[in-house]
PAVO-15293 format. One record per residue (C-alpha): residue in one letter; x, y negated, z negated. Coordinates in steps of 0.2 Angstrom, whole numbers, plus 2048, in hexadecimal, padded with zeros to 3 digits. Layout:
<nodes>
AXYZ;...
</nodes>
This chain:
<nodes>
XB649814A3;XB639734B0;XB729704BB;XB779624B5;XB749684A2;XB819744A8;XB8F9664AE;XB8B95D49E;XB9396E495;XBA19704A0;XBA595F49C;XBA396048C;XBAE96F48B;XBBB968498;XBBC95948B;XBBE96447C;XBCD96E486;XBD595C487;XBD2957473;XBD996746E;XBE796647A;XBED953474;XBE7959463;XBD9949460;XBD194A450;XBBC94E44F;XBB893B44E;XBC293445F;XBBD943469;XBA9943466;XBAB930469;XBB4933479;XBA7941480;XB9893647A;XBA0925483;XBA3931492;XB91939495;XB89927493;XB939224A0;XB919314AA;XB7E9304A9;XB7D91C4AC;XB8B91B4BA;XB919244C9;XBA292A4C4;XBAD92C4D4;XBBD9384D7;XBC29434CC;XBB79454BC;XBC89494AF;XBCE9374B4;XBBD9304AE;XBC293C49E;XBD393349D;XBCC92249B;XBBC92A48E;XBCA931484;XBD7922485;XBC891847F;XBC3921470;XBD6922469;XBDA91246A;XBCB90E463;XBCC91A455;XBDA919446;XBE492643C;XBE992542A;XBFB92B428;XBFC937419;XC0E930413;XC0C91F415;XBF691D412;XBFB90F422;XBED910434;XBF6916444;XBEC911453;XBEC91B462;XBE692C459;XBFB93145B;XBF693446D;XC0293347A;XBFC92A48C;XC07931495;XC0494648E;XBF093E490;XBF19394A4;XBFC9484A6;XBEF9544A1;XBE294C4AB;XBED94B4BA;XBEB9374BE;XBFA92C4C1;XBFB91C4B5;XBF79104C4;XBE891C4C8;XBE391B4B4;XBE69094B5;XBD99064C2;XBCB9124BC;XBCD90B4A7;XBC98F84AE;XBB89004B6;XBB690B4A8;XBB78FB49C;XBAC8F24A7;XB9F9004A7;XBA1904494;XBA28F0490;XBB18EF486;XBB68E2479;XBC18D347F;XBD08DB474;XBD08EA47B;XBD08E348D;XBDF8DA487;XBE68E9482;XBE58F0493;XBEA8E049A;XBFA8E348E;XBFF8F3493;XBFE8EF4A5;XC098E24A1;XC168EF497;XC168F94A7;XC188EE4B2;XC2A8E44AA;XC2F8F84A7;XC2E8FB4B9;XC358EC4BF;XC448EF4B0;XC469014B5;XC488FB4CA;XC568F14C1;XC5D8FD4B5;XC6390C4C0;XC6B9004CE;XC768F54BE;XC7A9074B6;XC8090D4C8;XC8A8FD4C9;XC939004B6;XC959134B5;XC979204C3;XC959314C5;XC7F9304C6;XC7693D4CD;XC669434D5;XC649514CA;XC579534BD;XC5B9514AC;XC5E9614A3;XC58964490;XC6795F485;XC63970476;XC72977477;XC7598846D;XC8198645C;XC8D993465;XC90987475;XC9D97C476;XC9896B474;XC9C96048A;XCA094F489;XC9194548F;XC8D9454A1;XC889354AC;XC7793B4B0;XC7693C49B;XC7D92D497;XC6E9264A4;XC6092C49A;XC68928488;XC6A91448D;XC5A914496;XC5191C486;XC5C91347A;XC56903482;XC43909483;XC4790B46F;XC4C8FB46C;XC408F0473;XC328FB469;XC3A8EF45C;XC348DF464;XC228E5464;XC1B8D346C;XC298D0476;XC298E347D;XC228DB48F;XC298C948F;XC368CF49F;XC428C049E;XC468C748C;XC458D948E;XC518D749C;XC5F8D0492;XC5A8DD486;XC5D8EA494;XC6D8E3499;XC758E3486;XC718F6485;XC7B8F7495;XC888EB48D;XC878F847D;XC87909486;XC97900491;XCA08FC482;XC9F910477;XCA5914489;XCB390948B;XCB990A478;XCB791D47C;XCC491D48B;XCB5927494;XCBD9234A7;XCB19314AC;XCA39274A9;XCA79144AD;XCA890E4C1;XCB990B4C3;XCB48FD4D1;XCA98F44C3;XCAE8E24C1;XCAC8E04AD;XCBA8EC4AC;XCCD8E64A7;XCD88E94B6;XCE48F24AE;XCD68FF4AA;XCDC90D4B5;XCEE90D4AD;XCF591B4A1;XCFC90F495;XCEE904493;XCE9900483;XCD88FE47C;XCD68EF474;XCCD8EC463;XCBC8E846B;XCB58EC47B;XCB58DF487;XCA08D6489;XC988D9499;XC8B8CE498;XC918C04A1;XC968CB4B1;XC868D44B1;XC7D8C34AF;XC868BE4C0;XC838CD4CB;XC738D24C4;XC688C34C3;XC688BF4B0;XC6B8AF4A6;XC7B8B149C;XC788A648D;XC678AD48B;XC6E8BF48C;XC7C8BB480;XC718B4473;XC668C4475;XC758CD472;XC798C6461;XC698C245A;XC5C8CE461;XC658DE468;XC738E145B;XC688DD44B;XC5D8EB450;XC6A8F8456;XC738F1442;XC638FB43F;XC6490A447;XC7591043D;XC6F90A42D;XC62915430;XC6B922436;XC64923446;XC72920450;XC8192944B;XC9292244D;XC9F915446;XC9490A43E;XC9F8FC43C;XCA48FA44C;XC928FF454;XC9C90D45E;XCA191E45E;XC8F924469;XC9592C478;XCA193846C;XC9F94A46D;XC9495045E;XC8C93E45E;XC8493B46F;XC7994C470;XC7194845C;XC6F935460;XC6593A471;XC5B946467;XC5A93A45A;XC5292C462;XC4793746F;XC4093B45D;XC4192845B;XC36923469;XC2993446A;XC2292C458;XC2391B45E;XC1891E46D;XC0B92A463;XC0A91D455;XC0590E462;XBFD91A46F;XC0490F47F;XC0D919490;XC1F92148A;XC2C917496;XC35927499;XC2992C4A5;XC389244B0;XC4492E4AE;XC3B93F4B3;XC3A9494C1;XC289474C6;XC299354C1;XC2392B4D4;XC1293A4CF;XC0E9344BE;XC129224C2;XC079224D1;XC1691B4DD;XC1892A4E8;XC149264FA;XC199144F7;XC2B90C4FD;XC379054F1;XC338F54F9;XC1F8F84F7;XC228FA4E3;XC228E64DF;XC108E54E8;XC0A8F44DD;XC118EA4CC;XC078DA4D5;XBF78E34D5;XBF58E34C3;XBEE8D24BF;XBF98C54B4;XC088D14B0;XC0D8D14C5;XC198C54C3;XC208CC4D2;XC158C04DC;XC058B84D2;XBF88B14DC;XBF989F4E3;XBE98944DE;XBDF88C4E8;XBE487B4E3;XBF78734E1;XBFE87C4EF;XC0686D4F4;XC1286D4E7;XC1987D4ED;XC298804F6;XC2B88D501;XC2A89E4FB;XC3B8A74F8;XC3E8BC4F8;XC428BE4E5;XC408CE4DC;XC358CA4C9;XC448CA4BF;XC4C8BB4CB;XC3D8B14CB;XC3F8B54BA;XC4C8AE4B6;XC4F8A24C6;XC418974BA;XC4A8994AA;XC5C8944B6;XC528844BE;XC4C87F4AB;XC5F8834A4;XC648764B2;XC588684B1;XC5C86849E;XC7186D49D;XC7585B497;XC6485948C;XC6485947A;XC5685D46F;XC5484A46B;XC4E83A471;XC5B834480;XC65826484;XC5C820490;XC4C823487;XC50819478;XC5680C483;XC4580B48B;XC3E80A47C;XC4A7FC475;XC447F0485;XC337F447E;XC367F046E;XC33800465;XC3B801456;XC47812450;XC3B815441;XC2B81444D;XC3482045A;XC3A82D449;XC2782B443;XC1E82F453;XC2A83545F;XC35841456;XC2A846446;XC1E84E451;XC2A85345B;XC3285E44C;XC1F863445;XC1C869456;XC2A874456;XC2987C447;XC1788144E;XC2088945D;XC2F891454;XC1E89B448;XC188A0459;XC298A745F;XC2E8AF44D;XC1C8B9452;XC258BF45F;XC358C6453;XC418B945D;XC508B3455;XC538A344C;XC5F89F458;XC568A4467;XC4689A45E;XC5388A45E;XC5888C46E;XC4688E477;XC3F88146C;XC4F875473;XC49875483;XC3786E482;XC3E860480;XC1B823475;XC11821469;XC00829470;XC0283B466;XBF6842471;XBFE840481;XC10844477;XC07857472;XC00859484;XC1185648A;XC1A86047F;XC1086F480;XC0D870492;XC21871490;XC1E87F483;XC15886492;XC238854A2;XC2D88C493;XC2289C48F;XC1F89E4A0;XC3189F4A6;XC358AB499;XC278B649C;XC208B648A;XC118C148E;XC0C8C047B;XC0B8AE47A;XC018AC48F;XBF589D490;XBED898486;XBF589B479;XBFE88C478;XBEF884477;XBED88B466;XBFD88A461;XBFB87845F;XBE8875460;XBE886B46F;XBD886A476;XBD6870488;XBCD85E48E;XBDF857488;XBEA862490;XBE58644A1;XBE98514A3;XBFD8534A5;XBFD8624AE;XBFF85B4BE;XC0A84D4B8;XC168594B3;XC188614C3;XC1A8514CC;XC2684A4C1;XC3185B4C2;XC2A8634D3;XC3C8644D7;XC4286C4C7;XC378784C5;XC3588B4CD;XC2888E4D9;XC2289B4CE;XC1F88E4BF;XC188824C9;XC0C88E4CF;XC088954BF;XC058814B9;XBF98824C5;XBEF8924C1;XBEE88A4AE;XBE88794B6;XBDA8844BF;XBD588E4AF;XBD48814A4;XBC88774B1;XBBE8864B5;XBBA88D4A2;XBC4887494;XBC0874494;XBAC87A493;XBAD884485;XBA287D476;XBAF87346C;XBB786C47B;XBB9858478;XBB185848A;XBA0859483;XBA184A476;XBA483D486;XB9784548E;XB8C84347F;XB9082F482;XB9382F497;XB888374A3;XB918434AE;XB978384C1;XB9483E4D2;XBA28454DB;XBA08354E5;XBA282B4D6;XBB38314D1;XBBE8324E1;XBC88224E6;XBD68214F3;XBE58264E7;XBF88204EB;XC078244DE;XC058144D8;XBF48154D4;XBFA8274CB;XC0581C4C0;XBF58164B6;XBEF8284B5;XBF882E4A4;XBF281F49D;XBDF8224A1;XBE283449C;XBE683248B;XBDE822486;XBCC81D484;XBC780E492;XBCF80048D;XBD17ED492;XBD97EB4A4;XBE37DE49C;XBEA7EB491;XBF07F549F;XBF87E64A9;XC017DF49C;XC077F5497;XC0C7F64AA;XC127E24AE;XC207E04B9;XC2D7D44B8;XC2F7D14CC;XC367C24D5;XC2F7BA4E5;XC327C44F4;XC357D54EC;XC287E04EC;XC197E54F6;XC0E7DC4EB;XC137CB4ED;XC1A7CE4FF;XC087D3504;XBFE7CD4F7;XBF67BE500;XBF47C850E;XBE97D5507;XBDF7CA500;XBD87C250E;XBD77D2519;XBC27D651B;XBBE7E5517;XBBF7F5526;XBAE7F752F;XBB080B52B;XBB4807518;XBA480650A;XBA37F4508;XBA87EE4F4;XB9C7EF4E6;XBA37E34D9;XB927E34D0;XB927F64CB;XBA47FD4CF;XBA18074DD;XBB08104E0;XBB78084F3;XBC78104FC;XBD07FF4F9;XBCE7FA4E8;XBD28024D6;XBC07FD4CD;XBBF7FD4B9;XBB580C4B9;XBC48194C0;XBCC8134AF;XBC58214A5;XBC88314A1;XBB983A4A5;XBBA8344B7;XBC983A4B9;XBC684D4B2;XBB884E4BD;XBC08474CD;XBCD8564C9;XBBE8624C4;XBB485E4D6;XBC48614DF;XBC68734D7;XBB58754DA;XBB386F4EB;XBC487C4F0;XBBD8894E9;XBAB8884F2;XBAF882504;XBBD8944FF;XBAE89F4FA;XBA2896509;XBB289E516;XBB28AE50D;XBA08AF512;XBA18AB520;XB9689A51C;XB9D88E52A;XB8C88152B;XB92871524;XB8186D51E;XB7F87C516;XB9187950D;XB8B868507;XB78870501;XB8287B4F8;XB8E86E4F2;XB7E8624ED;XB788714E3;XB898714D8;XB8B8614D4;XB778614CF;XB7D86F4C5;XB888654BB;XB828544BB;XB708574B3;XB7186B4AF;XB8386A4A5;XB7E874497;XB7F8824A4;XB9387F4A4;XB95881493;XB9E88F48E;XB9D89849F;XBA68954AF;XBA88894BF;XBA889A4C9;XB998A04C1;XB908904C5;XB9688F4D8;XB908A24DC;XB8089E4D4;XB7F88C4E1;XB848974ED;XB798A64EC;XB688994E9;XB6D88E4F8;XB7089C503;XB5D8A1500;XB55894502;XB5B88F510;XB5B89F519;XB508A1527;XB4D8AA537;XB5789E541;XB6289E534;XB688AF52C;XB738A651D;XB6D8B050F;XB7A8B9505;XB788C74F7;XB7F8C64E8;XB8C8D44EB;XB918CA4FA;XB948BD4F0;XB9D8C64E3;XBA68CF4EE;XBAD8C14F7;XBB38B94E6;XBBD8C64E1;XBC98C34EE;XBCB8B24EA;XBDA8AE4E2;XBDC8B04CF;XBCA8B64CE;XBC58C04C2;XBB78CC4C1;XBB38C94AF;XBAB8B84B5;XB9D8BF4BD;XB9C8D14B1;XB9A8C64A2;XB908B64A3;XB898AD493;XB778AE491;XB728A7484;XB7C89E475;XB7E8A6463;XB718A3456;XB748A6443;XB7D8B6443;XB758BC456;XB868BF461;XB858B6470;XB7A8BE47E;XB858C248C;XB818CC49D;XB858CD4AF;XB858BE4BC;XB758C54C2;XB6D8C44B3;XB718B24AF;XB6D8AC4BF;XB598B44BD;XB588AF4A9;XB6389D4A8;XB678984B8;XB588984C2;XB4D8924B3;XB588814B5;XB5D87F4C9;XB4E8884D0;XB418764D4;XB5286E4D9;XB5787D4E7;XB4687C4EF;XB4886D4F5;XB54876502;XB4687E508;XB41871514;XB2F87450C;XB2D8674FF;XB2C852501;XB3984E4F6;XB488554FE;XB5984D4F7;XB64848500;XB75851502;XB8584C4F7;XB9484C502;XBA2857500;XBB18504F7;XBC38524FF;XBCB85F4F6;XBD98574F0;XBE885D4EB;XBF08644F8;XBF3856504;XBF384B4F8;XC0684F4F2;XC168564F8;XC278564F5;XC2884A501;XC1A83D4FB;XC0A837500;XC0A835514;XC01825518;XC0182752B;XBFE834536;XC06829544;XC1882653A;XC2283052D;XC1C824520;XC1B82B50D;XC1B8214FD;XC1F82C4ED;XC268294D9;XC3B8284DE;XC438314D1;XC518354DC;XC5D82A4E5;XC578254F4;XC5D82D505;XC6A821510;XC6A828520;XC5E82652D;XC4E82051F;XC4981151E;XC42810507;XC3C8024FF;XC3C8034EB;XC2E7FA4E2;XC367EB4D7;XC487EE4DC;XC4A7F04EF;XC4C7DD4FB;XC3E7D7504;XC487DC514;XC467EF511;XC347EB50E;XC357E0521;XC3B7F2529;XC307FC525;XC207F252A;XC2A7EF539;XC2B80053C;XC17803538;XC127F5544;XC197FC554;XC1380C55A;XC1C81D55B;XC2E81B563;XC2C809565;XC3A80355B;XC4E80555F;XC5A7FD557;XC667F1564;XC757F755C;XC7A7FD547;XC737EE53D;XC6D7E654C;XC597DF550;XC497EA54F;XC427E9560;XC307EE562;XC237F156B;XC117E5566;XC067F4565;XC027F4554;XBFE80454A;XBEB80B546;XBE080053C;XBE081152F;XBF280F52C;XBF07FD526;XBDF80151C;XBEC811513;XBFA802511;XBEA7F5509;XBE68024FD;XBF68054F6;XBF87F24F3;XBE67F14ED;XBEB7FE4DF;XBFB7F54D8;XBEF7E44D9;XBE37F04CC;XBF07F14C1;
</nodes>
């Protein structure tokens, strides 16, 4: 017998030992040892061989069912525990969490199940974080906690039965909680709401305390606590007092939230438990827990409880916290308290603790502030509560009055402002009931996402669905789901991202806005080239522009025309005046102030000179042919791509500017005359394939540019939100008749699609051929510098920013000028202030004359302050 015939056997028996041990039926365990000793003979398996036999085994049980005998019902997971499993094989769940996403990889797993995973790392990271924030509000509410490892609670029929000890009481509210949420099943990982639903077990367990007199147990210093508490004549009242609201303000929760949890969620589902009889106690009142004779059966009772719950659905038992040996089987025990928050972060979309930044929209970010995933939680859903205390889930007084002075009728605002509005909702409220919310919490969610153009109304209502998701963590229902929800189209919804988040920059969390930011970036890269994307019907009538074709200078009043190019086909300019015409006097605003002005200033020698005859895009007008919403996707789509290569150029170390624009020239080739290779695939795809081509071609002895694959890759993984399915699972070729689609590594799409299309165009970088094109130069990214809190900046030279005022504008020590309301003096101060240079204005004395210097400020300035004006001429 060969050596390696022999390690095949000992395998093989080492994985029997394990199926008997977990008791996995003939079926699951021939499926795990036939998956293992593929990938064990295809792959190099590294570290210990039984953690490979973990994920083998995890594999073929939850891909396997079980009939149930009583019931003739399927339980998946093969009634195997996760946690028994990694014990057994001596792997720590972050240690299994890294090997199964290789061992999925190797093995090519379905989409579902990769979800799954995706799911479960989720679960365990909101139980972490909630467990972090469990033992510190316990401490806070009842006193007397210990070091000491829980002790088995069998007690002999002989033995007198002890009052429940704090160390007990611990493990009961902590398992009572972990049985309660199993009822939510889709909600189980959304953090804001298992929060509250922490905080209402707390609120319970405090209560059968209080209304059990137990002073033992209950932290005299607690501040929920009547003051007379202490006293030998105080008297219980008929209730317990609620301690929501007080843990809501020392412990970072939301109190109306919580409270509504409370009701609707948390005391349903206990109703439940002494119907069933698996609490015991009064069940009228919900008390009567913590008695003796009733605390030591409900323990057992819903130990029971959870034991069946996590063999039925074969997921990690959340007690694992409460044991002695837990940092071991988590996987957390060399790392700080402190460090624990970077270990929840490393697992892809459920690290709230501190998601990845994109590339692009940085601009709209404040500055990052030290809060733990359960107060950036919640800070979102406080910032939202805020913004929308007075709001009521109807059309507003101010909004009807703007749509009396445009002479909207109420029955045109009921048909197609607040019908859709409702239809919408009811969509919504299906999506939540999904999720076993409440009627009232589904009323309450739905109040806060609160025109004729339908389209643009479902855009903006469901990138609110979205801010609203997001903020309360709903896992379950993650982009882009909303999407389906109400079968928006990815092409339509991209278009008000980033009006959202300038109109509410201020309102919104820094965590939203980044997440805004992330979807903005998803749907540009993938989800607006999928096969029934919209996108491919215009491009069917319009070819696709150069990037030089699309970018104009931009000011926020050029941005003001923007929703309507978004959402409407091109139409008439006279259209769009007449939508947008001002009533302004003489002497009012910059436009007439400046209009005659502007129009008689030649053009800058360093500007492109005008093109009236085929609409050539020139920094200092607004031509006809920026009015349409295809330019407008791809200037935003040649910005993301743009970021992302000049990112991937410094992450390999790729600093030659030519080289950058070959590569550039490469891309936009790409998707100008090769577009099919966009469709259902991905920008990054694409760019590493641009990348990997150029870098051949061009490499020479002088030159050493050429980078492998694996260089390539490797640098793209550490990009933010990258993701390595992009380049481990590439379309090939398209379905045909009931063929699935062909898919296969980047590799093997660059050698059988890729090059077949781009291969004559790349060698003309080889400096070897006549017909070498000349290079495409590389956009601004834009983005970034375009925007902030501030405004635009106009002038390096001066503190000079024009933005949309949706605030009042500051009095001291600024000099504003409102368009269409504000005199022609405050206009007069401030190109006062921009003719002279740097510190050559002082004022004689408070309201007193400008004195200034003749030096006028650089021609660039004026050219910035043209184009402004050129773009309200436009309109």
């Amino acid at each position: 017998m060969s050596k390696q015939e022999e390690s095949e056997d000992n395998w093989m028996a080492e994985l029997d030992n394990l199926c008997s041990k977990l008791n996995v039926d003939p079926v699951a365990a021939k499926k795990a040892k036939d998956s293992f000793l593929e990938i064990k003979r295809n792959y190099t398996l590294d570290g210990e061989i039984q953690h490979w036999m973990a994920c083998a085994l995890y594999v073929a049980c939850r891909t396997s069912i079980t009939p149930t005998v009583q019931t003739g019902k399927v339980v998946e997971g093969n009634c195997v525990s996760l946690t028994r499993l990694l014990r057994l094989c001596n792997i720590s769940l972050i240690q299994f969490f890294n090997k199964i996403k290789n061992w999925m990889e190797m093995a090519l797993m379905s989409t579902d199940f990769k979800d799954r995973i995706t799911r479960l790392e989720h679960k365990f990271a909101v139980s972490t974080v909630l467990f972090r924030k469990f033992q510190p509000i316990f401490q806070e509410i009842f006193s007397g906690l210990t070091n000491e490892p829980l002790k088995c609670n069998t007690k002999s029929k002989k033995q007198k039965l002890q009052p429940c000890t704090t160390n007990a009481l611990f493990e009961f509210t902590w398992c009572l909680y972990v049985c309660v949420k199993g009822e939510f099943h889709n909600s189980a990982d959304d953090l804001v709401d298992m929060y509250h639903v922490l905080l209402s077990c707390l609120d319970f367990v405090f209560a059968n305390a209080f209304m059990s007199r137990r002073i033992d147990l209950i932290n005299p210093a607690f501040k929920g606590l009547p003051p007379d508490w202490l006293k030998d004549d105080f008297e219980l009242p008929k209730k317990a007092p609620c301690i929501i609201s007080v843990l809501c303000e020392i412990k970072e929760g939301l109190a109306v939230e919580a409270a509504t949890m409370k009701e609707y969620s948390w005391r349903p589902v206990i109703k439940s438990f002494f119907d069933k009889g698996i609490l015991k106690g009064n069940c009228d009142q919900l008390a009567g827990l913590l008695d003796i004779g009733n605390f030591d059966v409900n323990l057992k009772s819903l130990n029971n409880l959870y034991e069946t719950y996590v063999l039925s659905v074969g997921e990690f038992d959340e007690r694992i916290f409460l044991g002695e040996h837990a940092n071991e089987q988590i996987g957390t025990k060399k790392v700080s308290g402190d460090e624990i928050s970077q270990v929840i972060a490393s697992f892809g979309p459920s690290g709230r603790a501190c998601p990845d930044t994109p590339l692009t929209g940085r601009c709209y970010l404040a500055g990052r502030e030290e809060l733990t995933p359960v107060s950036e939680a919640t800070n979102s859903l406080a910032r939202l509560a805020t913004y929308l205390r007075n709001t009521k889930p109807y059309p507003s007084t101010p909004l009807m009055r703007l749509f009396a002075e445009c002479g909207v009728s109420e029955e045109t605002i009921n048909t197609n402002v607040i019908k859709p509005c409702n239809g919408w909702t009811e969509q919504f409220s299906k999506s939540l009931q999904e999720c076993k919310c409440s009627n009232e919490t589904i009323t309450f969610r739905c109040n806060m996402i609160l025109l004729s153009q339908e389209t643009y109304q479902l855009t903006v209502f469901a990138c609110c669905t979205e801010v609203v998701l997001h903020a309360y963590g709903v896992n379950s229902l993650r982009f882009p789901r909303v999407l389906q929800i109400y079968g928006l189209s990815a092409f339509h919804f991209y278009k008000i991202i980033e009006l959202v988040v300038q109109a509410l920059v201020d309102k919104l969390s820094r965590d939203v806005i980044k997440h805004l930011n992330a979807v903005e970036e998803e749907v540009l890269e993938s989800l607006v080239w999928t096969s029934e994307s919209p996108l491919w019907d215009q491009l069917s009538k319009t070819p696709v522009p150069a990037s030089t074709e699309v970018y104009v200078q931009e000011s926020p009043l050029f941005r003001r025309n923007i929703v309507i190019d978004r959402y409407l086909a091109p139409i008439a300019d006279q259209a769009k005046k007449q939508l947008f015409k001002d009533n302004i006097k003489p002497g009012q605003s910059l436009l007439v102030q400046t209009n005659s002005v502007a129009l008689k200033q030649a053009p800058s020698p360093s500007s492109p000179p005008h093109n009236t005859s085929n609409g050539e895009t020139t920094p200092n007008s607004t031509p006809k042919k920026t009015h349409n919403s295809l330019i407008l996707f791809f200037r935003k789509f040649y910005s993301l791509a743009v970021v992302r290569m000049i990112d991937l150029c410094t992450r390999l170390r790729l600093t030659d500017e030519e080289l950058k624009r070959k590569i550039w020239t490469c891309l936009e080739y790409s998707v100008m005359h090769q577009t099919q290779l966009m469709k259902d695939r991905h920008l990054d795809q694409i760019l590493m394939c641009a990348v990997y081509v150029i870098c051949k071609v061009s490499n020479s002895t002088n030159n050493q540019v050429e980078r492998t694959f694996a260089d390539i890759m490797k640098c793209y993984r550490q990009r933010p939100l990258a993701d390595n399915h992009v380049y481990r699972s590439v379309l090939i070729k398209q379905s045909t008749g009931d063929n699935s689609p062909e898919r296969g590594d980047l590799i093997n799409f660059y050698n059988k699609v890729y090059v077949q299309c781009m291969q004559n165009f790349a060698l003309r970088f080889t400096g070897k051929h006549k017909d070498e094109c000349s290079l495409s130069p590389l956009p601004a990214g834009r983005g970034d510098a375009a925007y902030s809190p501030a405004g635009q900046r106009v002038s390096d030279r001066h503190q000079l920013y024009v933005k949309p005022l949706t605030t009042p504008p500051p009095t001291n020590h600024h000099l504003t000028y409102r368009f269409s309301r504000s005199p022609a003096k405050d206009l007069h101060a401030i190109n006062t202030l921009v003719s002279c240079e740097v510190g050559g204005m002082k004022r004689v004395a408070e309201g007193g004359d400008v004195i200034k210097r003749p030096r006028c400020a650089a021609p660039g300035v004026a050219r910035k302050l043209q184009g402004l004006v050129s773009d309200r001429q436009a309109v």
